[in-house]
Each structure stands twice: as structure tokens, then as C-alpha cells.
N, CA and C atoms of all chains as a GROMACS GRO file, in nm:
protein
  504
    1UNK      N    1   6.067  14.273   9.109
    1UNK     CA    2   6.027  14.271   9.250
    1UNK      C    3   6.098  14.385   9.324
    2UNK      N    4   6.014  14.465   9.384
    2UNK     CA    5   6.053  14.570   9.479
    2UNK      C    6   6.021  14.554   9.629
    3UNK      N    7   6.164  14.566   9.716
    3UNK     CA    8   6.116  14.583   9.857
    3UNK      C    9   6.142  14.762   9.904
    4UNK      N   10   6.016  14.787   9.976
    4UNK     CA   11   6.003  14.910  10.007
    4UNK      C   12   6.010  14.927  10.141
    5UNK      N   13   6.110  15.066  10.239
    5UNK     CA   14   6.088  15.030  10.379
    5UNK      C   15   6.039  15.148  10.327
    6UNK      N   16   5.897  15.204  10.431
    6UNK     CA   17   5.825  15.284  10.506
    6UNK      C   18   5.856  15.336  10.676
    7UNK      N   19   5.912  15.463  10.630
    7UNK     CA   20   5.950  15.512  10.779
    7UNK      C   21   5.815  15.589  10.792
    8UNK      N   22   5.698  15.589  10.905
    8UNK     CA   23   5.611  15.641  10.953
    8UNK      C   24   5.628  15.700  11.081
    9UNK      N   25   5.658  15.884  11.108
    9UNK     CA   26   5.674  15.936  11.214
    9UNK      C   27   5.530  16.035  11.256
   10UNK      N   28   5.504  16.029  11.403
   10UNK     CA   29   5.445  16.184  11.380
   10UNK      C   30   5.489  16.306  11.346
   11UNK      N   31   5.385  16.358  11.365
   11UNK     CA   32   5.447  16.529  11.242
   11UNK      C   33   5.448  16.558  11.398
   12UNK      N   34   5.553  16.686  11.379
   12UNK     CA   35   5.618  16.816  11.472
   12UNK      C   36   5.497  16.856  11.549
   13UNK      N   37   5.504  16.844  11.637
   13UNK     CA   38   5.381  16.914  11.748
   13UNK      C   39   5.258  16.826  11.774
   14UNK      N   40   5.262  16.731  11.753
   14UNK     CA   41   5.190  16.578  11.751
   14UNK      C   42   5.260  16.553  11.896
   15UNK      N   43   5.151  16.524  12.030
   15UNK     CA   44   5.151  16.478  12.129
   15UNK      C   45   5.228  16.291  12.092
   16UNK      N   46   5.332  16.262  12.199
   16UNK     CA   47   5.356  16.119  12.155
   16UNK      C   48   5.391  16.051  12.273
   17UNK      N   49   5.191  15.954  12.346
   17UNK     CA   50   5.221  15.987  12.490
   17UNK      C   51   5.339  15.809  12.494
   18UNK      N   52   5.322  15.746  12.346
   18UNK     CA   53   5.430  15.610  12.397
   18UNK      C   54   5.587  15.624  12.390
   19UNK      N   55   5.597  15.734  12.333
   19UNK     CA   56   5.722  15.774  12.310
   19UNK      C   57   5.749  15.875  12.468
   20UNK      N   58   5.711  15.900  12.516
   20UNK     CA   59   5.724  15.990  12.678
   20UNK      C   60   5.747  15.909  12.728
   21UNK      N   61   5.615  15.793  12.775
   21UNK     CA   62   5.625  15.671  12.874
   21UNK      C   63   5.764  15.589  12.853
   22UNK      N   64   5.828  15.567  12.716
   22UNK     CA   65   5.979  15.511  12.716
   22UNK      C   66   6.067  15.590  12.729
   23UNK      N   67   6.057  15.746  12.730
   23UNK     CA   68   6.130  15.824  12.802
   23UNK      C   69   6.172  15.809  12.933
   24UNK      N   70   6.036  15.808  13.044
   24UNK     CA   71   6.032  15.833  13.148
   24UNK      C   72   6.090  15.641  13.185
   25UNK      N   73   6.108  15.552  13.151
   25UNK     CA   74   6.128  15.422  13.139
   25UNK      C   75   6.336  15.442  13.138
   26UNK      N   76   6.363  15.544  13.039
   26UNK     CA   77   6.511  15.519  13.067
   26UNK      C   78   6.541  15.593  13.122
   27UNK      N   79   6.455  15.721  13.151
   27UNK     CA   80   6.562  15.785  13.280
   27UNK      C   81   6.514  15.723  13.455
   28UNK      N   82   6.437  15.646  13.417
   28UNK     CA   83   6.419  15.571  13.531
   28UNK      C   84   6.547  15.458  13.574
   29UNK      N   85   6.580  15.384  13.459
   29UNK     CA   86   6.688  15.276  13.424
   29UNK      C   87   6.829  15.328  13.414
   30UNK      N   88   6.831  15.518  13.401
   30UNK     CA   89   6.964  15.555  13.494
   30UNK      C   90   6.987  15.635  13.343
   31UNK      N   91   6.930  15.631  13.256
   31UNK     CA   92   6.975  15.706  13.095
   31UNK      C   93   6.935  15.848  13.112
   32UNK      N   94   6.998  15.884  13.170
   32UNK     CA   95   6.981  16.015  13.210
   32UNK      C   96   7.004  16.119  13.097
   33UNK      N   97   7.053  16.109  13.041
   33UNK     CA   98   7.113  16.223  12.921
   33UNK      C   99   6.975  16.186  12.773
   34UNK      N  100   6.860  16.091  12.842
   34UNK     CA  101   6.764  16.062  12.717
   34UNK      C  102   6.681  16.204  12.734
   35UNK      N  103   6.699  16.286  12.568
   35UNK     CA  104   6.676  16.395  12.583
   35UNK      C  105   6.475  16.370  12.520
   36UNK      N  106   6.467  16.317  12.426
   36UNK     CA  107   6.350  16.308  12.420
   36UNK      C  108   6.318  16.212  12.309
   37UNK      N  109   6.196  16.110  12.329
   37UNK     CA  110   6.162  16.010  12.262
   37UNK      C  111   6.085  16.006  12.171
   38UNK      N  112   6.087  15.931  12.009
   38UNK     CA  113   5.923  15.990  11.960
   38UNK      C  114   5.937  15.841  11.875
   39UNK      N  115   5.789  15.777  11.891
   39UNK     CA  116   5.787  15.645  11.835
   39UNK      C  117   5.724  15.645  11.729
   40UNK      N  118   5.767  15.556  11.636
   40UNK     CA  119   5.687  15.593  11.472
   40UNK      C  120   5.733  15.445  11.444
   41UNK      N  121   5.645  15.407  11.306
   41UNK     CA  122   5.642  15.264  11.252
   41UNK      C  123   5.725  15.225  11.144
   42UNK      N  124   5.775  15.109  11.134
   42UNK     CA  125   5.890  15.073  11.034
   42UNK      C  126   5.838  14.985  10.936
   43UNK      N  127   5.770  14.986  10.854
   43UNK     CA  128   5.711  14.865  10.769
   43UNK      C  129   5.784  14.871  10.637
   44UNK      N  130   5.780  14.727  10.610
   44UNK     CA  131   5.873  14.638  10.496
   44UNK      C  132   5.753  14.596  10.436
   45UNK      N  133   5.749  14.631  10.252
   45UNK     CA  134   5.681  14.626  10.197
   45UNK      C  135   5.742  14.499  10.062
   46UNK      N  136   5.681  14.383  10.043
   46UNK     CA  137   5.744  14.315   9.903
   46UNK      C  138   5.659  14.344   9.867
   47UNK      N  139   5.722  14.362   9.686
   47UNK     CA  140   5.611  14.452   9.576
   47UNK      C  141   5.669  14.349   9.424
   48UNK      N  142   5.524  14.284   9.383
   48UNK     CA  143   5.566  14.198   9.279
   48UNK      C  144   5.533  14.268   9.176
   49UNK      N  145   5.632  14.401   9.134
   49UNK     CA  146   5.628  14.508   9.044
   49UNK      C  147   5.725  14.533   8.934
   50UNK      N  148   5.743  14.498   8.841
   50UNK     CA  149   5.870  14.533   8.741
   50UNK      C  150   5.990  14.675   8.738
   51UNK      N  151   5.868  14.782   8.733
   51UNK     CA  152   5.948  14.871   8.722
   51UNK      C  153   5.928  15.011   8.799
   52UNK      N  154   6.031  15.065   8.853
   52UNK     CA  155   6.065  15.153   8.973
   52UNK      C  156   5.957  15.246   8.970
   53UNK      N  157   5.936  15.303   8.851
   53UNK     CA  158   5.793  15.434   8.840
   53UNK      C  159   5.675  15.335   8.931
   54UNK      N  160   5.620  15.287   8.881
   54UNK     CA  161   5.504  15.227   8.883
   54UNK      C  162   5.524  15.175   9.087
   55UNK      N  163   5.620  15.101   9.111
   55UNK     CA  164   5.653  15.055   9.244
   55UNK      C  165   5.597  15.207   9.342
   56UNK      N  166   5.680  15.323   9.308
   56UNK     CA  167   5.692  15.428   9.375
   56UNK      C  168   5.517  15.473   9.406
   57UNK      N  169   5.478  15.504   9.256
   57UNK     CA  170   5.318  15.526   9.251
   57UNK      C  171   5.255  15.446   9.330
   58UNK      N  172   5.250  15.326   9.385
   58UNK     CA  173   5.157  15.232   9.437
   58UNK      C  174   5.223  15.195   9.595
   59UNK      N  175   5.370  15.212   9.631
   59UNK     CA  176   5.376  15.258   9.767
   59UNK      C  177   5.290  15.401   9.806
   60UNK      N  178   5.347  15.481   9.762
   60UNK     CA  179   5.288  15.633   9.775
   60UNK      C  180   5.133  15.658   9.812
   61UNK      N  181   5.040  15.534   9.715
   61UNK     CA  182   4.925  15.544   9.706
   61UNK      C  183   4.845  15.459   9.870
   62UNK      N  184   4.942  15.343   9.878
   62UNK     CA  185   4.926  15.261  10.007
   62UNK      C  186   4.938  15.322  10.078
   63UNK      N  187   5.039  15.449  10.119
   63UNK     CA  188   5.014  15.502  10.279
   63UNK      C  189   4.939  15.596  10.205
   64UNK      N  190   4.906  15.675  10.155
   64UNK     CA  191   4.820  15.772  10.146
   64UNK      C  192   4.694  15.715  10.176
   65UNK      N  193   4.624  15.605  10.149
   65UNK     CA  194   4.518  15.545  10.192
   65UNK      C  195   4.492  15.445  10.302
   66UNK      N  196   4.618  15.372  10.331
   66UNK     CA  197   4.605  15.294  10.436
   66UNK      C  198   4.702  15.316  10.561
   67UNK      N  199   4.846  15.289  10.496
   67UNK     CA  200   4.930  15.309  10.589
   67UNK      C  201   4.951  15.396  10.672
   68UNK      N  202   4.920  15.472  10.664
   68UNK     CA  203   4.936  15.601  10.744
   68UNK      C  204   4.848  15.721  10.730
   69UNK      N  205   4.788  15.754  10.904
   69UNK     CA  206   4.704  15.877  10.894
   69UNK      C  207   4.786  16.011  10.875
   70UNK      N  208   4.733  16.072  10.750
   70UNK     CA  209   4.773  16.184  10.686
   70UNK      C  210   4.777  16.307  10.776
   71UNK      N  211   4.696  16.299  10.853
   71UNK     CA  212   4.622  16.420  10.964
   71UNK      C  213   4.727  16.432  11.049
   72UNK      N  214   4.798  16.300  11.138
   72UNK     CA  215   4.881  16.333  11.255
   72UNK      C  216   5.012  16.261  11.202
   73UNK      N  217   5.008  16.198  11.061
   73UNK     CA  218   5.130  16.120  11.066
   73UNK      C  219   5.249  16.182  10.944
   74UNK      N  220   5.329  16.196  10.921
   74UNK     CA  221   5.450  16.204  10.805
   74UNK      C  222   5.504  16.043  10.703
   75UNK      N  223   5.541  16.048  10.648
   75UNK     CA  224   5.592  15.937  10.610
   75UNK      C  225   5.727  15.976  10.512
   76UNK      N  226   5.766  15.870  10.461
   76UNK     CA  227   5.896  15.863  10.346
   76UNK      C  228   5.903  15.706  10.324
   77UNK      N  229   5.995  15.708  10.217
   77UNK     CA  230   6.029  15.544  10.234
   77UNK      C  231   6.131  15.553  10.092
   78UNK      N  232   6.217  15.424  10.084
   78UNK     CA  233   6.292  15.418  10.024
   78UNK      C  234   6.271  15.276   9.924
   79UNK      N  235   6.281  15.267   9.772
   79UNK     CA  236   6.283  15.143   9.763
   79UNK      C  237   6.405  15.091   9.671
   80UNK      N  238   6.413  14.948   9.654
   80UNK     CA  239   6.488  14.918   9.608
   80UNK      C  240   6.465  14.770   9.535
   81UNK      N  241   6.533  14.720   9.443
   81UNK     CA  242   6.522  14.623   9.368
   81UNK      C  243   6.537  14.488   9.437
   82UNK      N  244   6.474  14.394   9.421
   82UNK     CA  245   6.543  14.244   9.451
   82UNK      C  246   6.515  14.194   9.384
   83UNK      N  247   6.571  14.015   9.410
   83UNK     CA  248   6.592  13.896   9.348
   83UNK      C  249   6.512  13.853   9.421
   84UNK      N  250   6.400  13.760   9.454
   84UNK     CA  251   6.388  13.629   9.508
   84UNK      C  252   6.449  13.533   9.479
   85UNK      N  253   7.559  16.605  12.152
   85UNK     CA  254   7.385  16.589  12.127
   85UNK      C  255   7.401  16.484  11.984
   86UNK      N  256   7.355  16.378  12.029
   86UNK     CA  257   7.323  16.280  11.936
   86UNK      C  258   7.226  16.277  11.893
   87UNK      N  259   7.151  16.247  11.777
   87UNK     CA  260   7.015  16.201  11.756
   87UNK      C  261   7.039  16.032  11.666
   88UNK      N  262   6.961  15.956  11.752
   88UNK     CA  263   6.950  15.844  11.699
   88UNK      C  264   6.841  15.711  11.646
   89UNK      N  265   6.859  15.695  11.550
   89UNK     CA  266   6.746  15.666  11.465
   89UNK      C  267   6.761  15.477  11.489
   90UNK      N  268   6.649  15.434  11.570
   90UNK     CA  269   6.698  15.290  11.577
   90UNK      C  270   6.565  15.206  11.549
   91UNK      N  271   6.567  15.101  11.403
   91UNK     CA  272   6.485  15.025  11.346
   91UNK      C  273   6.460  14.875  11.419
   92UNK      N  274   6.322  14.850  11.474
   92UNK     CA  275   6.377  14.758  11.561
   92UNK      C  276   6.248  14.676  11.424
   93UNK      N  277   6.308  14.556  11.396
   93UNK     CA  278   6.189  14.430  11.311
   93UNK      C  279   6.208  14.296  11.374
   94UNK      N  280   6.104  14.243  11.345
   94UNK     CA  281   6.066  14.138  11.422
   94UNK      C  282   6.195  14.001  11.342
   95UNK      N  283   6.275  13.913  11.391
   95UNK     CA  284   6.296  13.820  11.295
   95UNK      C  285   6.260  13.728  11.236
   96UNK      N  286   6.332  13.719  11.140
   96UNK     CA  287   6.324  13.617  11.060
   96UNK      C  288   6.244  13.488  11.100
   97UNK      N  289   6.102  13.451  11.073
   97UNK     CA  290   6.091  13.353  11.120
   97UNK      C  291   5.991  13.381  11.208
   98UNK      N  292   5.989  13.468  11.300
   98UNK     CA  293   5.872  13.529  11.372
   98UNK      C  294   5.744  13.564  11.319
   99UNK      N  295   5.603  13.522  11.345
   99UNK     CA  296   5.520  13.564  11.260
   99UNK      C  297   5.454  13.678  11.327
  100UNK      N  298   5.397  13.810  11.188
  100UNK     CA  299   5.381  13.902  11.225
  100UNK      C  300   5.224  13.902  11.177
  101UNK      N  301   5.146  13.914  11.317
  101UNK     CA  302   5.006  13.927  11.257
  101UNK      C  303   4.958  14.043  11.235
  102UNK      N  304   4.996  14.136  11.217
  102UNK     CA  305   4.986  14.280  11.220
  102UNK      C  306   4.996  14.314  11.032
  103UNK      N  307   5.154  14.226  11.012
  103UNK     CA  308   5.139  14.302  10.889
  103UNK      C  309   5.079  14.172  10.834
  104UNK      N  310   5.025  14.067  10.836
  104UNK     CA  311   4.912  14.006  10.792
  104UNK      C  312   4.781  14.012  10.766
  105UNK      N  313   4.796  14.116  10.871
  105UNK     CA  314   4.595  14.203  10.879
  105UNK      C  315   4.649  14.304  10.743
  106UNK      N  316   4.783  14.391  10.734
  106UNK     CA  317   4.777  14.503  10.670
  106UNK      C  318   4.776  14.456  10.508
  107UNK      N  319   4.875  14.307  10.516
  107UNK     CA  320   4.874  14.276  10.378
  107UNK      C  321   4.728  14.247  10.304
  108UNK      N  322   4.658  14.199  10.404
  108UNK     CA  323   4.512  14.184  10.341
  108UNK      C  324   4.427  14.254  10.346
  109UNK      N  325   4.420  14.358  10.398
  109UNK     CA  326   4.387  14.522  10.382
  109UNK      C  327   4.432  14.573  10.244
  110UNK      N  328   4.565  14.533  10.201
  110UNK     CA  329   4.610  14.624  10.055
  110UNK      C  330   4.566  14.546   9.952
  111UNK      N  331   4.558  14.374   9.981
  111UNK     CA  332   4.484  14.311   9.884
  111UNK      C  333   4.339  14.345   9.832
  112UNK      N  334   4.280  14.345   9.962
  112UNK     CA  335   4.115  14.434   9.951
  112UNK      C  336   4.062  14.530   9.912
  113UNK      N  337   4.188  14.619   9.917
  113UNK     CA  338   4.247  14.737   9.840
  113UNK      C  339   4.214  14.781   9.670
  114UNK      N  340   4.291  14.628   9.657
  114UNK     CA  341   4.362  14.621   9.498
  114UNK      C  342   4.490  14.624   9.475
  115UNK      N  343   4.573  14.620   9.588
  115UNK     CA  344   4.721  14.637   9.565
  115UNK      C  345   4.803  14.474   9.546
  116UNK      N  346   4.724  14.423   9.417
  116UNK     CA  347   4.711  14.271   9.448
  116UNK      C  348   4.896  14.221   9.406
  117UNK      N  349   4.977  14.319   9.382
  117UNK     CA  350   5.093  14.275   9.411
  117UNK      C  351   5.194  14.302   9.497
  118UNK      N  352   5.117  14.288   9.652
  118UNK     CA  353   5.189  14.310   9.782
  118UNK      C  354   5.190  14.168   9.818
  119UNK      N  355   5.298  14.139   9.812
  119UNK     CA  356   5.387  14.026   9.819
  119UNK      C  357   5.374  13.986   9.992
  120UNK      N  358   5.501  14.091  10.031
  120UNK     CA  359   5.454  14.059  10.189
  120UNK      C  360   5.491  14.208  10.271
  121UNK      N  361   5.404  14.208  10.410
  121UNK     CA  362   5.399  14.289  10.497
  121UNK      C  363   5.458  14.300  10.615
  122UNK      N  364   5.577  14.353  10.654
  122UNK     CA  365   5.668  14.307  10.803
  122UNK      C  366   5.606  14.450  10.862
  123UNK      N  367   5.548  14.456  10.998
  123UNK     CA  368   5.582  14.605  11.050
  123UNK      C  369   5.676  14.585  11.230
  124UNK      N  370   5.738  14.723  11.144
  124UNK     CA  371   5.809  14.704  11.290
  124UNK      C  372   5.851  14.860  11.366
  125UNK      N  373   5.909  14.893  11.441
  125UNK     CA  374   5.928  14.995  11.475
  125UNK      C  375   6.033  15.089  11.492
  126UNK      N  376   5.998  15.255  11.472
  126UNK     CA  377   6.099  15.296  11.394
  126UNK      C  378   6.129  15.406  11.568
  127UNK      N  379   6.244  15.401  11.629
  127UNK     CA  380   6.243  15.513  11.754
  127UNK      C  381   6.356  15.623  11.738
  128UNK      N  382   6.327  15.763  11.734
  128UNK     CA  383   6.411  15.813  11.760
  128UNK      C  384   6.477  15.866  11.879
  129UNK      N  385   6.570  15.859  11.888
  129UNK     CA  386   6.624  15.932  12.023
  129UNK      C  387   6.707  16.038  12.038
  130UNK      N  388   6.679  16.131  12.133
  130UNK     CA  389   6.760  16.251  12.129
  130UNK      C  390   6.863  16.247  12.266
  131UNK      N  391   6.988  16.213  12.231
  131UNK     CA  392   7.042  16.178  12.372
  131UNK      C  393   7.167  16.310  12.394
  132UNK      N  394   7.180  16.384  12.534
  132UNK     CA  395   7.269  16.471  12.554
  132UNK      C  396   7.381  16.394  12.606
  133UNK      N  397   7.487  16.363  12.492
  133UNK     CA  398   7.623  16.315  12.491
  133UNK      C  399   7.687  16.318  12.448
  134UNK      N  400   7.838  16.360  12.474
  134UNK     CA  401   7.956  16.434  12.403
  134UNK      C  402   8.006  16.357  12.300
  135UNK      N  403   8.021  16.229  12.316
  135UNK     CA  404   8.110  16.120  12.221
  135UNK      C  405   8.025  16.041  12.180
  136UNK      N  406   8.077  15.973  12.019
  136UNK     CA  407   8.009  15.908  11.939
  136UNK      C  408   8.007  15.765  12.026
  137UNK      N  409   8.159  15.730  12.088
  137UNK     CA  410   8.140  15.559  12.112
  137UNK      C  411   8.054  15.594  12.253
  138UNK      N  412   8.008  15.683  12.306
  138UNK     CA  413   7.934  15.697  12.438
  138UNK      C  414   7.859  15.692  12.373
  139UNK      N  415   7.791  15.744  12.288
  139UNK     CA  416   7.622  15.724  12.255
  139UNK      C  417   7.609  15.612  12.204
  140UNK      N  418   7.698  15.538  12.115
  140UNK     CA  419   7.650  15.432  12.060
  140UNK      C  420   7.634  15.328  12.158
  141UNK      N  421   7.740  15.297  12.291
  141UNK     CA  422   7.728  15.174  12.364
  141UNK      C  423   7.575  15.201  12.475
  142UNK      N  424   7.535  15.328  12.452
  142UNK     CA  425   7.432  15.390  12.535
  142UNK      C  426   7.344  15.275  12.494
  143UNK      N  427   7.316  15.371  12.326
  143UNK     CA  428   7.162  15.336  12.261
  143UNK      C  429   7.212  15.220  12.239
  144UNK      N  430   7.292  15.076  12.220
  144UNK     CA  431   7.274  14.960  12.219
  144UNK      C  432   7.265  14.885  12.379
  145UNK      N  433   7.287  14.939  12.500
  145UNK     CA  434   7.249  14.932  12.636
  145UNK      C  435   7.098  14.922  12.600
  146UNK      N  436   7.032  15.050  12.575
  146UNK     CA  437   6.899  15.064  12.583
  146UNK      C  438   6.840  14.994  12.519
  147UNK      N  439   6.882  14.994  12.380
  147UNK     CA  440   6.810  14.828  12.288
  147UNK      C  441   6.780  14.714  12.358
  148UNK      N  442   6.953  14.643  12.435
  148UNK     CA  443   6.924  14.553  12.506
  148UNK      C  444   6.812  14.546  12.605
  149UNK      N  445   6.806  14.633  12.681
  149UNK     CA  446   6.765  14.630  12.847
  149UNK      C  447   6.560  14.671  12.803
  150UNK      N  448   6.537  14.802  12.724
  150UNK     CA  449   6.404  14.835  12.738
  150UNK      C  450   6.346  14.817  12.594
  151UNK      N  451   6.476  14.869  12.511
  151UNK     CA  452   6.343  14.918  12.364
  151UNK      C  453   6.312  14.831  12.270
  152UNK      N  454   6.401  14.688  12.244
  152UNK     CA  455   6.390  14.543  12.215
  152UNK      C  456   6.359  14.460  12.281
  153UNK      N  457   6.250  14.381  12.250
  153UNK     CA  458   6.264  14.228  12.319
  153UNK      C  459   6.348  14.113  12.180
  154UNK      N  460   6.486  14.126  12.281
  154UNK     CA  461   6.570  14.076  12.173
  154UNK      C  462   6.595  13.913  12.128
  155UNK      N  463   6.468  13.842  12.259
  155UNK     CA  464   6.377  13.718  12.166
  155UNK      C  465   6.354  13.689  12.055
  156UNK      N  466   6.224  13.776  12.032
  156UNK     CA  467   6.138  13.766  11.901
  156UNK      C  468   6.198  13.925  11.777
  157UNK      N  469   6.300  14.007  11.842
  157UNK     CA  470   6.285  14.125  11.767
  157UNK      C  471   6.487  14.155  11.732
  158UNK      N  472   6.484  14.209  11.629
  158UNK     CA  473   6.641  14.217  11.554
  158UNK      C  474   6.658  14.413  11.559
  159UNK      N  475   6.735  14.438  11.587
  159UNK     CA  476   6.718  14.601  11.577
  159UNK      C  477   6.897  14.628  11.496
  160UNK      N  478   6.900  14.738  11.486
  160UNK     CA  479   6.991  14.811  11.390
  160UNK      C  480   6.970  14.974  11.461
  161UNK      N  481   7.068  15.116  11.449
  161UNK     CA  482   7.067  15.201  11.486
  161UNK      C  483   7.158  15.274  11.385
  162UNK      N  484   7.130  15.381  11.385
  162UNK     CA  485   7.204  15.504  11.316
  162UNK      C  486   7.229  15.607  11.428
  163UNK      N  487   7.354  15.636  11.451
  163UNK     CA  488   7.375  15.776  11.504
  163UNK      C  489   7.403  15.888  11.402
  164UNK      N  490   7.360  16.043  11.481
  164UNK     CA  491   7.452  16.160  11.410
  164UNK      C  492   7.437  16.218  11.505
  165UNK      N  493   7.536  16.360  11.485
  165UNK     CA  494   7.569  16.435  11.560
  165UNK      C  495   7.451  16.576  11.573
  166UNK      N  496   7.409  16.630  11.629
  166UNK     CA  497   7.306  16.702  11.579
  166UNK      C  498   7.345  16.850  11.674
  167UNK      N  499   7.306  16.945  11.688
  167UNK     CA  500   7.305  17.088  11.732
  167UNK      C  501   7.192  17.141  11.756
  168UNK      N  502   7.149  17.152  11.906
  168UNK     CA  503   7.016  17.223  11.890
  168UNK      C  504   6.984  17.348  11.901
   0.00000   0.00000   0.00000
């Protein structure tokens, strides 16, 4: 069993108007020194997979097809072994 | 100049219908050993501030007050020091 986190950001020069609006939200709330915001998705993946090759191939393959748009988005992710 | 990387997930116990739609999206897929699906959100922040314990009591201020609803949601943060 593999749990996988998926960090999903936009790519560099990708407009990010929810990440502005919580900008403009803390320097409203006095966070003045918030230099700039950019919001991206955190997903936790359990994977009922034996072994690490195979885990990697079939995260990789999930955002390439679902998780994440390729066009405006980046990704990475890290995985690691568990116990249930 | 800090940059800080803060994972906010829903807890334990909270149900997430989001990654319930996604888990059955990867099942439909064929990714028939996706166990389970949490999504949550990943923010970075770029804050102009000299000291590490200033940025950190900052970005856990801001957790509290705007970028968590610390109800239903558990967050975690990474600082570093960055140079622009």
C-alpha cells in the first residue's frame, strides 16, 4: 500500500485570480508585507499497490489524465509506503 | 523574504465530496486500486520579512484568521528563506 501526496500548482505566468483575491484579503486584515499569493491543490492519494515502480507509473498516469490540466497546471508528488 | 508553503487538509473525519467524485473518476478510469481520495489545498506565500519567528507567527496568524476554516480543516506550513 502506497500513500501519494500530489502538490498541483499553476505554471509561471498563469493568471491566479483566487490566489490575488486572498492577497488583497490579507493586506486588507493588516498583512502588509503579503508579497504575493498563488493557490494550487493538495491531494492524498491511497494506492492498493505492492511495489514503488508500478505506484509511481499509475500516480504519474492519474494526473496526466485526470488530476491535473497539463496546459495551465505543474504538478510533483511524493510517495511513500504504509501499513494499514 | 520568506516564501511559505502551507498544506491546508480537511480532518480526520470530515467528509470530502470532492475527492469522492475524483476517486470514482479514477475507478472509471481503471485505476481500480485507488483506495482513497483526500483533496485539499496547497498556498504559497511570498511574505517581505526579516525574521524567521516573524514570519512564522505571521503565516500561522493568517491560517488562523483567513486561509483555514480551522473547524472542518487541519493545516501545517513550511518556511524558507528566499532572495529575490
Amino acid at each position: 500500500m502506497f500513500k501519494a501526496n500530489v502538490y498541483v500548482t499553476l505554471r509561471t505566468g498563469v493568471l491566479d485570480p483566487q490566489g490575488k483575491a486572498v492577497r488583497e484579503s490579507l493586506l486588507s486584515l493588516g498583512y502588509d508585507e503579503t508579497q504575493e499569493v498563488r493557490i494550487g491543490k493538495f491531494i492524498e492519494l491511497t494506492l492498493d499497490v505492492d511495489k514503488y515502480e508500478v505506484a509511481k507509473e499509475r500516480v504519474r498516469e492519474m494526473c496526466e489524465k485526470l488530476l491535473v490540466n497539463t496546459v495551465i497546471e505543474d504538478y510533483r508528488f511524493e510517495l511513500k509506503e504504509v501499513t494499514l
